[in-house]
C-alpha positions, 0 to 999 in steps of 0.5 A, spaced: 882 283 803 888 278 805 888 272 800 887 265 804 892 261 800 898 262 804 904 257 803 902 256 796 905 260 790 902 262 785 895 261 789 894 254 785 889 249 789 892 242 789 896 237 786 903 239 788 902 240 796 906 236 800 902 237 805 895 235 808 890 229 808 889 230 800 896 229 799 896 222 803 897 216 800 890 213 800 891 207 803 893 211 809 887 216 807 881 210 808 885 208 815 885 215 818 878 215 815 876 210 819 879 211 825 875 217 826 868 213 823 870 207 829 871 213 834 865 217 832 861 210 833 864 209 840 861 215 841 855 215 839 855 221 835 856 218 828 851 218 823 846 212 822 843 212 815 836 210 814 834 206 809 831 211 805 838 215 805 842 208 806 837 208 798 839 215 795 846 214 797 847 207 792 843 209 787 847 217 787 854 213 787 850 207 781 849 214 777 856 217 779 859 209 776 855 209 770 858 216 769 865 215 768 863 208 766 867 205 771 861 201 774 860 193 774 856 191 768 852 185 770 852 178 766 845 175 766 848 169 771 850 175 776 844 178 775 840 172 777 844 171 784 844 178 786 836 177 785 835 171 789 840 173 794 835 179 794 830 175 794 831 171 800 834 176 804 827 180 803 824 174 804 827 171 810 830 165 806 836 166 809 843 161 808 839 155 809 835 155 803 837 148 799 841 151 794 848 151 796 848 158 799 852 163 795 858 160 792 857 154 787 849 156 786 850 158 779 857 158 779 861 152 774 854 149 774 851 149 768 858 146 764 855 142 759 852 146 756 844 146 757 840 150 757 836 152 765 
């Protein structure tokens, strides 16, 4: 049976090719990436995730993070703004919703040491 690794000595896989998209600096790995994803669209042929899918997705990906321990870690005044930021687009609360949008809303407001 012919051996499908041609061109790479001692049948090792990766790390030392100068060849191939994995080789590629990353930064020019998500531009071509995203040139195929801009055409795919063009097209009409790309993907279109459901809500369910577009759900299972982050939450693998949240999963994957906490793994290798390289997921953000929320403080209790992220949390609160990634609720009512939640909340209003559930809700349709929107920019206009009175609490200054999402810059200033919790940031730097409560410097003097009271409790909410």
């Amino acid at each position: 049976m012919a051996s499908s690794n041609q061109g790479n000595p001692g049948g090792k896989q990766g790390g030392s090719s100068s060849r191939g998209f994995a080789s590629m600096d990353p930064q020019r790995q998500r531009e071509i990436a995203s040139e195929g994803g801009k055409a795919a669209h063009e097209k009409g042929t790309a993907h279109e995730f459901t809500s369910e899918e577009a759900r299972q997705a982050g939450s693998k990906g949240g999963q994957a993070a906490h793994q290798k321990g390289t997921a953000h870690e929320f403080n209790s005044e992220e949390a609160r703004e990634a609720g009512r930021k939640g909340g209003q687009a559930s809700h349709g609360g929107g920019h206009g919703s009175g609490q200054g949008g999402a810059q200033g809303a919790g940031q730097g407001g409560n410097q003097s040491g009271q409790k909410r």
